[in-house]
SEMIVO-739163 format. One record per residue (C-alpha): chain; x, y negated, z. Coordinates in Angstrom, 1 decimal, m for minus. Layout:
BEGIN
<atom "A"; <X; Y; Z>>
...
// end
This chain:
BEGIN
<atom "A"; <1.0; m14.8; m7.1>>
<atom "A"; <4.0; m14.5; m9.2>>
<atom "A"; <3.9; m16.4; m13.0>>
<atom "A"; <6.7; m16.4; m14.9>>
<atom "A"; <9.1; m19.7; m13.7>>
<atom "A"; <9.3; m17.5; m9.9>>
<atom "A"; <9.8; m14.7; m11.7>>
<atom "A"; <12.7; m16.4; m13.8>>
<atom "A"; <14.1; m18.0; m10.9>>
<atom "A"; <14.0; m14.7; m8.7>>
<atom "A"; <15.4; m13.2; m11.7>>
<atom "A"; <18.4; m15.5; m11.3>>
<atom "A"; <18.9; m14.8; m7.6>>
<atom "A"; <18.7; m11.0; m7.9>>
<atom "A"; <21.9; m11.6; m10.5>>
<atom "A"; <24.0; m13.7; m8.3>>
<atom "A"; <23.2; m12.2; m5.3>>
<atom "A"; <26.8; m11.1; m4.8>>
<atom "A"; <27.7; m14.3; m5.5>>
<atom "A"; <25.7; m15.9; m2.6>>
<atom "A"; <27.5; m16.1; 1.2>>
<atom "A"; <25.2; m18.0; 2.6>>
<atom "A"; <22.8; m15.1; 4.7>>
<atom "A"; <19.5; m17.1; 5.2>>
<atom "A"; <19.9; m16.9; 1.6>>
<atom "A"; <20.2; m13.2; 0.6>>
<atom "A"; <17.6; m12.9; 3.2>>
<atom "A"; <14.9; m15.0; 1.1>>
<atom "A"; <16.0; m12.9; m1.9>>
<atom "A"; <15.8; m9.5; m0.5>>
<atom "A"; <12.4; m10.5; 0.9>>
<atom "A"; <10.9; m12.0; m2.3>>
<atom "A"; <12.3; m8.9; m4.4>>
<atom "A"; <10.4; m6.5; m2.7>>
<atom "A"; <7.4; m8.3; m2.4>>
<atom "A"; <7.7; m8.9; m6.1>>
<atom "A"; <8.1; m4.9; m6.5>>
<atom "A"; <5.6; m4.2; m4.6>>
<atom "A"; <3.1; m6.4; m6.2>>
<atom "A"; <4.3; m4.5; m9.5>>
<atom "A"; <3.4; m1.1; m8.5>>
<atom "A"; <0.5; m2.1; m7.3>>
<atom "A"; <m0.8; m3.6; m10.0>>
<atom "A"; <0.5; m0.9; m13.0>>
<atom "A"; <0.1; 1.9; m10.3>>
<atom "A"; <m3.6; 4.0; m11.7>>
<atom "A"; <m5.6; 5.0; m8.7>>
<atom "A"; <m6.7; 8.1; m8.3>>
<atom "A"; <m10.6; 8.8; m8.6>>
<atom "A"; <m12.2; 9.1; m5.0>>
<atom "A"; <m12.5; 12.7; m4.0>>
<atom "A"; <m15.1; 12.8; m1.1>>
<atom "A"; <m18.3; 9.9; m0.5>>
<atom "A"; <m18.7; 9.1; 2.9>>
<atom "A"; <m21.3; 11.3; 3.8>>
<atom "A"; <m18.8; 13.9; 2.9>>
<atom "A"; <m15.6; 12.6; 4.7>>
<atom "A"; <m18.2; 12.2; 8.4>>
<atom "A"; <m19.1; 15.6; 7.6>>
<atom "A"; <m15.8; 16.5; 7.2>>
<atom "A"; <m15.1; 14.7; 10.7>>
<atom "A"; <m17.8; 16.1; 12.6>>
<atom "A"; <m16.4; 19.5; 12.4>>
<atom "A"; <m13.2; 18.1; 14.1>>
<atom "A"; <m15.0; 16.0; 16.6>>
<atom "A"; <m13.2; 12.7; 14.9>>
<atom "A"; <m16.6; 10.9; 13.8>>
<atom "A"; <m16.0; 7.7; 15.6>>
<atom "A"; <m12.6; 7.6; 14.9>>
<atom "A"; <m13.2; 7.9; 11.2>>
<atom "A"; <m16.6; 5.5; 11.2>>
<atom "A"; <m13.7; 3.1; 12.5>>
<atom "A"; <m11.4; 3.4; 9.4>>
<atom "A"; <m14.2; 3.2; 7.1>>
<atom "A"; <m15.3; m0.4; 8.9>>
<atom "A"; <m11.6; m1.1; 9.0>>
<atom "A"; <m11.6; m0.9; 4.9>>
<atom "A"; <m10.0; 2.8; 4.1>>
<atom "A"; <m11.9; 4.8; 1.4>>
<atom "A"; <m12.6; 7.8; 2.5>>
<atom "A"; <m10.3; 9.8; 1.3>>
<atom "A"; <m7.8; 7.4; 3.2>>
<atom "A"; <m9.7; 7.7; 6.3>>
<atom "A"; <m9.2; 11.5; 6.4>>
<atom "A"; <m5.9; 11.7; 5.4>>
<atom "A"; <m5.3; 8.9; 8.6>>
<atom "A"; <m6.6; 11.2; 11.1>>
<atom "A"; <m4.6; 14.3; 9.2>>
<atom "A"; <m8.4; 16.1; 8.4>>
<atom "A"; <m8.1; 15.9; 4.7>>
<atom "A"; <m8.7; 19.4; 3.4>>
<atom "A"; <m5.6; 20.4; 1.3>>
<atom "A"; <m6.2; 23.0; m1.8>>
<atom "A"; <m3.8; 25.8; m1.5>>
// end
């Protein structure tokens, strides 16, 4: 996505940016900078180990009567610790 002429070049417009009038411009800028950062911390970012399988998290559901609602984030690609934190059923350790 990013190899290291953009990053050079976005580099360049990040330190002229208040140099820059033209808006369409600083609007290209600010977008590619934070898709930039974003790509960073997701890529140096560690993820954390899953806590629940799925069995667990429509177990977890059932008690709530949420089952569909979480078999529907599971097919819509959220691990399952995602999919219970979505419908606010994760079980917090106090």
């Amino acid at each position: 996505m990013f190899n290291k002429n953009t990053i050079k070049i976005l580099f360049l417009f990040v330190f002229s940016y208040d140099y820059i009038t033209f808006a369409p411009m600083k609007q290209i800028i600010r977008f590619f900078t934070t898709r930039f950062w974003r790509f960073y911390y997701r890529c140096t970012t560690r993820h954390t180990p899953q806590r629940f399988t799925r069995a667990e998290a429509l177990a977890i559901a059932d008690k709530y009567h949420l089952h569909q609602e979480v078999i529907d984030a599971l097919r819509q690609g959220y691990t399952p610790d995602e999919a219970l934190q979505e419908w606010d059923i994760f079980p917090y350790e106090e």
